[in-house]
N, C-alpha and C positions, 0 to 999 in steps of 0.2 A: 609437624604439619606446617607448611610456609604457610604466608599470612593470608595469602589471594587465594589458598584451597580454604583454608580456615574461613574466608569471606563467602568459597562456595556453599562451605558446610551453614553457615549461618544462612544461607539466602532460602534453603532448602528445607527451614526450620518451621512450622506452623503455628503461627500466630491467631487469633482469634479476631484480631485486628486487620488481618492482610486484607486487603483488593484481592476478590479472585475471580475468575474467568468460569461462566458456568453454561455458557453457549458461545461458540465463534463460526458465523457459517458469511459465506459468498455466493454471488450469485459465478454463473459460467464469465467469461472475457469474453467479445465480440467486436468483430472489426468494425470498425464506426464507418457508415453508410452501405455496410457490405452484409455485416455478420447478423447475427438471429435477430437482435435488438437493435436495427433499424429503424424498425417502426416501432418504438418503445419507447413513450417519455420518461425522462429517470424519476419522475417522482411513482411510477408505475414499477419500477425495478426496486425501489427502494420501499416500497409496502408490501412488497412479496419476500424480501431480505428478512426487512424487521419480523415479520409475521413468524416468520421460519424461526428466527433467533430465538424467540421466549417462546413459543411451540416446543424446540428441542429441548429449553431448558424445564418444561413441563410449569411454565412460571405463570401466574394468575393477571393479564398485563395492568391490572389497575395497580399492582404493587410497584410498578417504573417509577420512580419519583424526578429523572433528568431522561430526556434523549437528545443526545449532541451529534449533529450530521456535519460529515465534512465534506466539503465540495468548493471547485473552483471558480466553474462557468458561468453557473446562472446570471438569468439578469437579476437583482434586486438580493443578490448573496444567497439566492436559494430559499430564503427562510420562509416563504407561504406553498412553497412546492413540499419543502421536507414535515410541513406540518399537515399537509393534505395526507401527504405518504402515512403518517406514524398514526392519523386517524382514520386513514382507510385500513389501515394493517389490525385493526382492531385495538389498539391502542385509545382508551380512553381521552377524553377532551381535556381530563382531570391532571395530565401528565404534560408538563412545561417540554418544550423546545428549542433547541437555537441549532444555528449554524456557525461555523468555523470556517475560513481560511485562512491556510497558511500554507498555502502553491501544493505543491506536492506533498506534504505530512499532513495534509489535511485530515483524513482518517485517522490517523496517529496523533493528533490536536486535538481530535473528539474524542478518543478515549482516553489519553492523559487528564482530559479534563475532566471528564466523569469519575474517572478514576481518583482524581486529586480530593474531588465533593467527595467521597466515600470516604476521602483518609481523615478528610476534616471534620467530619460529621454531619455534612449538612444534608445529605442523604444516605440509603442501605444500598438500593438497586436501582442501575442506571444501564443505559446501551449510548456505548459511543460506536457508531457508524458513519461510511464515507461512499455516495454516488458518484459519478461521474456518465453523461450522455457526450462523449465529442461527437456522437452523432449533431445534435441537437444545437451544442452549443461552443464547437468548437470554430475559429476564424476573428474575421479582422470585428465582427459586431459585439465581443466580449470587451472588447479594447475602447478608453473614453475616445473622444475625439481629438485630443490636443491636450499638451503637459506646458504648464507654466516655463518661463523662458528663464527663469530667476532660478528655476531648481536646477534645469537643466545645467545651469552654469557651472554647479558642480560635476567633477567627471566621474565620481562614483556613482551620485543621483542618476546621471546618464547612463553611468552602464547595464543597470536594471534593465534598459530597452534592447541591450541585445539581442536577438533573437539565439531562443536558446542552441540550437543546434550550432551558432558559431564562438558561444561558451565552450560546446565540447572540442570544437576545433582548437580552440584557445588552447585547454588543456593540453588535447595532444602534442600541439606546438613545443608548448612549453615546459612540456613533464618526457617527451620521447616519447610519445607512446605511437609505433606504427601501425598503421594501414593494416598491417599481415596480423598484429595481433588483437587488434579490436576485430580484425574477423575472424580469428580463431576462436576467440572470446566468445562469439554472437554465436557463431556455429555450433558451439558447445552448449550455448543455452538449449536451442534448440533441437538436438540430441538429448539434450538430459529431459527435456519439456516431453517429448514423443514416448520417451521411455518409460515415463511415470504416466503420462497419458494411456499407452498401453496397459500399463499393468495396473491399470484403477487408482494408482494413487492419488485422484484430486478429486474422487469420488465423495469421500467421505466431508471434506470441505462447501463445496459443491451443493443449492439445493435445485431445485430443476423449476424451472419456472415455465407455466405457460401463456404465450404470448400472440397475437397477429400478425403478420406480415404478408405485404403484400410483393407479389413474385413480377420482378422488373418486367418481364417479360409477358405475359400476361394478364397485369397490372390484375389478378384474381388473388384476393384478400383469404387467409390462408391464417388454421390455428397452428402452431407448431407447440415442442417441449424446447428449452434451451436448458439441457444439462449436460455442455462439454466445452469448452475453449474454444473457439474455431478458427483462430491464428496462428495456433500450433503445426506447423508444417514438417512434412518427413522429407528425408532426402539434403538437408540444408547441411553444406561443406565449406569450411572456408573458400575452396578452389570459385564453388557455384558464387559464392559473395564476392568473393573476387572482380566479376561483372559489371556488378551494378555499381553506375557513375555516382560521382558526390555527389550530394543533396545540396551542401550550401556555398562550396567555395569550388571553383576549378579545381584548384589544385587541393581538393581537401583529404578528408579519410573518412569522414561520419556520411554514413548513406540511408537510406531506408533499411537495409538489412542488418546494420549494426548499431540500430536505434530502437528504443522501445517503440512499440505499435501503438496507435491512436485508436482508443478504444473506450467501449459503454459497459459499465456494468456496476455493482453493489456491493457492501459487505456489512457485515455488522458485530460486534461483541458484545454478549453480557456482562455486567458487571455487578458486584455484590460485596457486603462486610462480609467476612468467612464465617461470622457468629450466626450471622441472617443465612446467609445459604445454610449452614446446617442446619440451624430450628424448622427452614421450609423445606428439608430432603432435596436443596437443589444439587445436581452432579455436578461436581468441581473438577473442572477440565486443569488448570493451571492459576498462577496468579501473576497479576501485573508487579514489578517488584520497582520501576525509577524508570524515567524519562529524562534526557535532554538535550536544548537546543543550540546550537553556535551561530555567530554568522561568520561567513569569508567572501572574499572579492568579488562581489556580481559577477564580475567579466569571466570567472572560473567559478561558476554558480558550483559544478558538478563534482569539487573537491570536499564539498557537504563533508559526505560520513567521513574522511579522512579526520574530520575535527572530533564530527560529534560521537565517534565509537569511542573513541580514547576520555572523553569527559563522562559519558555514562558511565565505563566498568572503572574511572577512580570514582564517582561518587559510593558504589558499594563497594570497592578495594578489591571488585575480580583481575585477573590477569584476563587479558587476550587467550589464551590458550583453557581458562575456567569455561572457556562458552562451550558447548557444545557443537552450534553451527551456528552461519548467519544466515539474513532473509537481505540482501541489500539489491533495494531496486535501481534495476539495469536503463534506467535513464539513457545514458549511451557508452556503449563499450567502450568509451578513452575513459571516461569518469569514474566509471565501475571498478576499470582493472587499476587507475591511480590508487583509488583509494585501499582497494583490496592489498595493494602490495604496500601502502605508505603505512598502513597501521599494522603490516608482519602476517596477513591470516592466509594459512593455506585456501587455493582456489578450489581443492575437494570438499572444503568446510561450507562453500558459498552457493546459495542458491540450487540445493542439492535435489530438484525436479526440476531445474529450470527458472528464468527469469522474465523479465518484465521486456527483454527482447522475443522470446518465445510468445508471451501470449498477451503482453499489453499491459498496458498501463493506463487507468480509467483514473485520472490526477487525484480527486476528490478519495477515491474506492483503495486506495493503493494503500495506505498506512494502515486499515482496518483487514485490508487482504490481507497482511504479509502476514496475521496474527494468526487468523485463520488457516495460513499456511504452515504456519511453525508448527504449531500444537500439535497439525496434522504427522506432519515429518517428526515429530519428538515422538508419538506414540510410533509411526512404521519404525523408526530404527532405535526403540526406548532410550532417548537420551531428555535429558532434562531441562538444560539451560541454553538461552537460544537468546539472541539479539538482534531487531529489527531497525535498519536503518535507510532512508535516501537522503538525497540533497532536493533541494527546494532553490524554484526559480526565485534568482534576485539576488541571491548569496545567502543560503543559510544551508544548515545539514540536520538533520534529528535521527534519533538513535533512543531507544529503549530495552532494555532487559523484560526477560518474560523468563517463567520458571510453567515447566509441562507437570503435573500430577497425575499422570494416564496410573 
């Protein structure tokens, strides 16, 4: 046995000790100011999340001892929105809160942290969760008004203010990455998104919420259900992408069609000692197994996972090839396709329903989705070991290991 199977067979071992997964659900993705949740504040998506998550896990909610929400936009870091959320969701007053950012792994920041209290002891069952409204809270009003002149002076301090969309251009620039294959890239997300949308695979992830909205047109206020994606589009060809002008530079490659979608939506994970979930009969979907984060060059924000997949699988001694697939969000096809080809991982391993160009990316929701997406994909095509990663605005990358027990 090499050493990095030998690492798999160890990871696959059950502990009593482990962090494990014993509900992972999402809400649907919608296009911000277009799609179902429109007229939805996220602290309203995000108590219909939580409420589902320890519903599925049949779990008693006075027993949550942490809930960590990840989110970017709010004004005031969210933290009186997501505590409204976790006590409207039926969530006890009893049960502590916070909020996390950390850009884009914000979901992924909330359950490595709850995660971490379980492994320390300082709780049994916790839910780390991530919202995101860019309806609500996306544009120039999340931004302060003005940055010290003294920070600015430095030019890495400065590069943070890039706007990210000429980060991904950076990339391309600078890594080759063309035009024709970040839309080949994006086109394929969105083939693989339609296919698995067809065939129910995001069903089971997926709980169906229902919500109001009011119809542009004859401004008549309106119940709906939102349980589907609705930026998933058919018919998307690299040729049809081919079309649309650059978004941020004349002469660029990164457009709307080969960039993740702006979008609102929820997700959430349980979490539990594996000793506590057995004594309460909770269903152990999977377990969280290591987390971790890098940083690289603001100005190439979108090289993240390039860093942070290769530091996760040496902390547990997998090989790249130990994983079964990855979940890596599709921020924008120069960044996605560097990193996918800089760390060796076949592109059939990667985002195998589709990506965060097909159906969005809600900043805050994205690290908690990708969980609820794995598990999903581990049980349709029974594999076991799975790694979730993006890059995060400013220069960082995060990257974690999950193991599926379907």
């Amino acid at each position: 046995m090499s050493p990095s199977s030998s690492a798999k067979a160890r990871i696959l071992v059950k502990d009593d000790n482990d962090v494990v997964i014993v509900a992972a659900v999402r809400s649907a993705l919608t296009k911000s100011r277009k799609g179902g949740f429109k007229d939805t504040r996220p602290e309203e998506i995000l108590s219909g999340v939580l409420r589902a998550a320890y519903t599925r896990a049949n779990l008693d909610p006075a027993l949550i001892e942490e809930v960590a929400v990840g989110n970017v936009l709010p004004p005031g870091g969210g933290a009186t929105a997501a505590r409204m959320a976790a006590l409207h969701s039926g969530i006890p007053h009893t049960t502590p809160l916070n909020t996390v950012n950390r850009q884009c792994s914000s979901g992924l920041a909330a359950v490595n942290q709850v995660a971490n209290q379980i492994a320390v002891g300082q709780i049994s069952i916790g839910i780390g969760a991530g919202v995101e409204s860019m309806t609500f809270g996306w544009g120039s009003g999340s931004l302060p008004d003005g940055w010290s002149e003294d920070v600015l002076a430095n030019k890495e301090a400065e590069d943070c203010l890039i706007p990210m969309g000429i980060t991904s251009e950076n990339v391309a620039a600078e890594f080759g990455i063309s035009r024709e294959r970040q839309d080949e890239f994006a086109a394929r997300s969105f083939q693989k998104a339609v296919a698995a949308q067809k065939a129910g695979k995001f069903k089971d992830e997926i709980i169906p919420l229902r919500v109001k909205i009011t119809d542009p047109k004859t401004e008549k206020v309106v119940e709906i259900v939102v349980d589907a994606d609705d930026g998933i589009r058919d018919g998307v060809t690299s040729a049809s992408l081919a079309k649309l002008k650059p978004s941020f530079k004349k002469d660029g490659s990164t457009h709307a069609g080969n960039a993740s979608q702006v979008s609102d939506g929820a997700a959430a994970v349980v979490l539990a000692r594996r000793s506590v979930a057995k004594q309460l009969g909770l269903p152990i979907l999977g377990k969280y197994v290591v987390a971790s984060v890098v940083g690289v060059p603001p100005r190439i924000m979108g090289v993240g996972p390039a860093y942070a997949i290769p530091k996760v699988l040496e902390r547990v001694g997998l090989s790249k090839d130990d994983v079964d697939f990855y979940e890596i969000n599709e921020a924008f096809a120069s960044q996605a396709i560097y990193s996918i080809e800089k760390v060796g991982i076949p592109f059939d391993k990667v985002n195998v329903n589709g990506g965060a160009i097909a159906f969005g990316h809600p900043l805050g929701c994205t690290g908690a989705r990708q969980i609820a997406t794995g598990l999903s994909i581990a049980r349709q095509r029974n594999e076991r070991v799975f790694v979730t990663s993006m890059c995060i605005g400013s220069g960082m990358g995060m990257a974690a290991v999950f193991v599926s027990e379907h």
